[in-house]
Backbone as a chain_set.jsonl record, in Angstrom:
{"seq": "XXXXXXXXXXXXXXXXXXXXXXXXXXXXXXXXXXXXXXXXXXXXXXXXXXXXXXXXXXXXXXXXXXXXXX", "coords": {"N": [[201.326, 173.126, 137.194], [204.153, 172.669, 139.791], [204.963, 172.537, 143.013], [207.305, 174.377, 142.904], [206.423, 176.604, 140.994], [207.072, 175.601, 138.443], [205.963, 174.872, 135.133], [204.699, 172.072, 134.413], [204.096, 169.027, 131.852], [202.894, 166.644, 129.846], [205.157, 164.858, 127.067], [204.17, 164.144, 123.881], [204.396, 161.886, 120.88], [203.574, 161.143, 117.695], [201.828, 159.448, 119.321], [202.791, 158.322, 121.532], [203.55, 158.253, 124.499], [206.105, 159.961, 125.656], [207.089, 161.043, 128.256], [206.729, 158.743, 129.772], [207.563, 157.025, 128.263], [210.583, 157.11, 128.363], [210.85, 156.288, 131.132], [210.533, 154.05, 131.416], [212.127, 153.121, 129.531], [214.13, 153.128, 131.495], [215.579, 156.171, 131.377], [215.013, 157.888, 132.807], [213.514, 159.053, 135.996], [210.709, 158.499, 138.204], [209.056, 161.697, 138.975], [209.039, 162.586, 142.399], [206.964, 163.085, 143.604], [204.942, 162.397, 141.73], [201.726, 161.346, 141.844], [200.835, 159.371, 139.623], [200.17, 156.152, 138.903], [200.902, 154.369, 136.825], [203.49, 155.146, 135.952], [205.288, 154.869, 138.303], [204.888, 151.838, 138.265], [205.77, 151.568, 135.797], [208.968, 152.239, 135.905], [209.317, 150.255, 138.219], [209.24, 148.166, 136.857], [211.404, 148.64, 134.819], [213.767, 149.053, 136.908], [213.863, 146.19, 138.084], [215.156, 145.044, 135.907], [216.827, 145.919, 135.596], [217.394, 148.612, 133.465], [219.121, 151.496, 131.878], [219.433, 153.713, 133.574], [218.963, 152.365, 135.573], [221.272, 150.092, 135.665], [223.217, 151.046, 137.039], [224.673, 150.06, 140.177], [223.878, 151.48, 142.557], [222.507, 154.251, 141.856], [221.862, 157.736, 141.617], [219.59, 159.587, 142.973], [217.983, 162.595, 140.912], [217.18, 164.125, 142.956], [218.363, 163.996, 145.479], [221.006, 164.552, 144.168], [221.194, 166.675, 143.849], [220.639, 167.895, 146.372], [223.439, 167.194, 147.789], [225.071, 168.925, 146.571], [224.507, 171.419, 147.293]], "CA": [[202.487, 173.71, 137.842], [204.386, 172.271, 140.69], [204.952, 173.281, 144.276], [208.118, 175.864, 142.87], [205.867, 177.449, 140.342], [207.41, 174.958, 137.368], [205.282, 174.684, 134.382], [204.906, 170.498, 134.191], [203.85, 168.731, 130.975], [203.147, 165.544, 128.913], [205.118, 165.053, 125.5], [203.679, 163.163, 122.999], [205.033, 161.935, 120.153], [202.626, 159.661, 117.526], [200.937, 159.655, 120.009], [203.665, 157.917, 122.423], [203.551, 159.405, 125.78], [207.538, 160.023, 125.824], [207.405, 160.971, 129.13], [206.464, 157.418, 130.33], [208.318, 155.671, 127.548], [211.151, 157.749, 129.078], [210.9, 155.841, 132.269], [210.257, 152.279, 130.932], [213.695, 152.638, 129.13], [215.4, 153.624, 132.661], [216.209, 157.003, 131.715], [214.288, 159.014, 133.54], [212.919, 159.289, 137.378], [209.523, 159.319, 138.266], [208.989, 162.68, 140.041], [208.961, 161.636, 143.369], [205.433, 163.566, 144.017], [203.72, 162.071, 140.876], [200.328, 160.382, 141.635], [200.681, 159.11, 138.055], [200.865, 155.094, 139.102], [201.62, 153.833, 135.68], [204.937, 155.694, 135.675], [205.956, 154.007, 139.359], [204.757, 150.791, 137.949], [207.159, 151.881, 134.784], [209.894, 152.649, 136.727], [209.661, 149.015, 139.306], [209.789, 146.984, 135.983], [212.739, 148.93, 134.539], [214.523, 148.974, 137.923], [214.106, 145.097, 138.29], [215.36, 144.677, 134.367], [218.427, 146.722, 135.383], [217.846, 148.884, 132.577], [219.085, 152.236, 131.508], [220.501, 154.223, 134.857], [219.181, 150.987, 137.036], [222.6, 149.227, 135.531], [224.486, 151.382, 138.305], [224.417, 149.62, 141.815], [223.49, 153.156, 143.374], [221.827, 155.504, 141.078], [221.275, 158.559, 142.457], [218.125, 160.464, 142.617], [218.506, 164.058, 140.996], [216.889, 165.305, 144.004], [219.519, 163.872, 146.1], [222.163, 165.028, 144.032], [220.845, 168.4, 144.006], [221.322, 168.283, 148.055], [224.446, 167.507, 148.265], [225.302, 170.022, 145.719], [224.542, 173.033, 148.094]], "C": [[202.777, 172.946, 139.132], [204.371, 172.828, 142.082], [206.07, 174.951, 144.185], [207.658, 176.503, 141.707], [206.532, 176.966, 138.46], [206.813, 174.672, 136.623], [205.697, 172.668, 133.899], [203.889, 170.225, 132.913], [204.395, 167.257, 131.006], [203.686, 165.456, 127.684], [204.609, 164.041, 124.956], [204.573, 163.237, 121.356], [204.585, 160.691, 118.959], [202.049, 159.05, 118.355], [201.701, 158.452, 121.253], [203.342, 158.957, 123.592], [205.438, 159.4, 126.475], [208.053, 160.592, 127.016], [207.376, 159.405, 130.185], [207.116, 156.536, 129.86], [210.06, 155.824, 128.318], [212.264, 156.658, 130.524], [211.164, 154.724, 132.28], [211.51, 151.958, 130.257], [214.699, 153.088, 129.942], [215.976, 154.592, 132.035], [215.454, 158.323, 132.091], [213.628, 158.603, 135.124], [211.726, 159.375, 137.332], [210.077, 160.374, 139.597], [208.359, 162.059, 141.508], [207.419, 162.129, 144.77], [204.329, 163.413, 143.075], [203.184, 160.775, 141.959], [199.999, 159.333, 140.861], [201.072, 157.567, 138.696], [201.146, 154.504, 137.822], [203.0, 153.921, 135.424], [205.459, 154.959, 137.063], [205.897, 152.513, 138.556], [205.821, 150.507, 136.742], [208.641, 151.755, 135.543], [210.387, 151.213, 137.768], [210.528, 148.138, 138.27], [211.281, 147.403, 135.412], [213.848, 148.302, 135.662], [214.978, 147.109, 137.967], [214.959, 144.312, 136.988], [216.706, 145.272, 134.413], [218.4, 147.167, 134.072], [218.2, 150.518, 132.406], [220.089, 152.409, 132.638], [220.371, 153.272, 135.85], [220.324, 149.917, 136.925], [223.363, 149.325, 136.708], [223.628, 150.595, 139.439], [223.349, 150.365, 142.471], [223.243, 154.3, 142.52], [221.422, 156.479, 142.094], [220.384, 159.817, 141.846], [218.912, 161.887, 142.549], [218.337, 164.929, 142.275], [218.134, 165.438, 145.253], [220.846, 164.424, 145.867], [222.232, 166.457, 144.268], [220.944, 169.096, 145.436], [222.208, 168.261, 148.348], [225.409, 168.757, 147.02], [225.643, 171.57, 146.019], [225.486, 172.748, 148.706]], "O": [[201.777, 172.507, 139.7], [203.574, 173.756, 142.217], [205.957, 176.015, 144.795], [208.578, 177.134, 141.186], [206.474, 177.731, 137.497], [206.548, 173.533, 137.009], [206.66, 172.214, 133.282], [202.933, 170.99, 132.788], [205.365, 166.718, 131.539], [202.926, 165.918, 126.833], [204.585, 162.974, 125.569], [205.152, 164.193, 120.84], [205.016, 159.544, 119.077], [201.698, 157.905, 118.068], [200.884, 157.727, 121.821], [202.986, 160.134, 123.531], [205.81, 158.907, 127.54], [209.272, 160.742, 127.094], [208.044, 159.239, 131.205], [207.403, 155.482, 130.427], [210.658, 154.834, 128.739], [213.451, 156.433, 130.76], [211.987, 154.252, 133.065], [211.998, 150.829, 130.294], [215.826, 153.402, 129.56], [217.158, 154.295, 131.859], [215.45, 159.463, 131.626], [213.206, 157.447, 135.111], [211.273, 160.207, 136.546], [210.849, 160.229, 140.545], [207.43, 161.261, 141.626], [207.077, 161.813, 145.909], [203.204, 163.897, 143.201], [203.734, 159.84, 142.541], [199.147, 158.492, 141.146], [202.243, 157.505, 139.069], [202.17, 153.859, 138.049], [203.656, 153.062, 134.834], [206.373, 154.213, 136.712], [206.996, 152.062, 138.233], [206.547, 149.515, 136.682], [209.191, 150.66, 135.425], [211.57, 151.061, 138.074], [211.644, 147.629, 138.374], [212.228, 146.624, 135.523], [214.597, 147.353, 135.435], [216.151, 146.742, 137.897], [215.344, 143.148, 137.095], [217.552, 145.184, 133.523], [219.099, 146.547, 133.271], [217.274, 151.096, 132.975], [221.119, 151.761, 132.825], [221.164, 153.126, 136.78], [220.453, 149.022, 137.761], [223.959, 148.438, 137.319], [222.408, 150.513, 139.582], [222.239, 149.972, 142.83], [223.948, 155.302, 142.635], [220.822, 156.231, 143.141], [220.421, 160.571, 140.874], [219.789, 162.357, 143.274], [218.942, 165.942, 142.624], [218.64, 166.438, 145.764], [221.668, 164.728, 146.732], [223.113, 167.166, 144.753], [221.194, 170.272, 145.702], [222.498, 169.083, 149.218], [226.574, 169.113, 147.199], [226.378, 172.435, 145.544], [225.983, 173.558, 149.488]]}, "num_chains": 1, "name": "protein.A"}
């Protein structure tokens, strides 16, 4: 569980970890309080590969969007 009481999970899938593959095909965020360095390390190479949401210039982090939101 997270800090707001969010039940967090790994999916698997054939034994894929589809939260990580997720990441590696730029469409997903690492959570920006995972520990998990494989998924940052996921996430640099995407970013530098411009792939998925790293195409846009300025992607913006859900958390960010979620602030200006209020």
């Amino acid at each position: 569980m997270d800090m707001y009481k969010r039940i967090l999970g790994t999916i698997y899938y054939n034994n894929i970890n589809i939260n990580l593959q997720q990441v590696k095909d730029g469409f997903a965020w690492v959570y920006k309080y995972s520990k998990n360095k494989p998924y940052y390390e996921a996430e640099e190479i995407s970013r530098k590969n411009k792939k998925g949401l790293w195409i846009d210039k300025n992607p913006l982090a859900p958390w960010e969007f979620r602030k200006q939101s209020k």
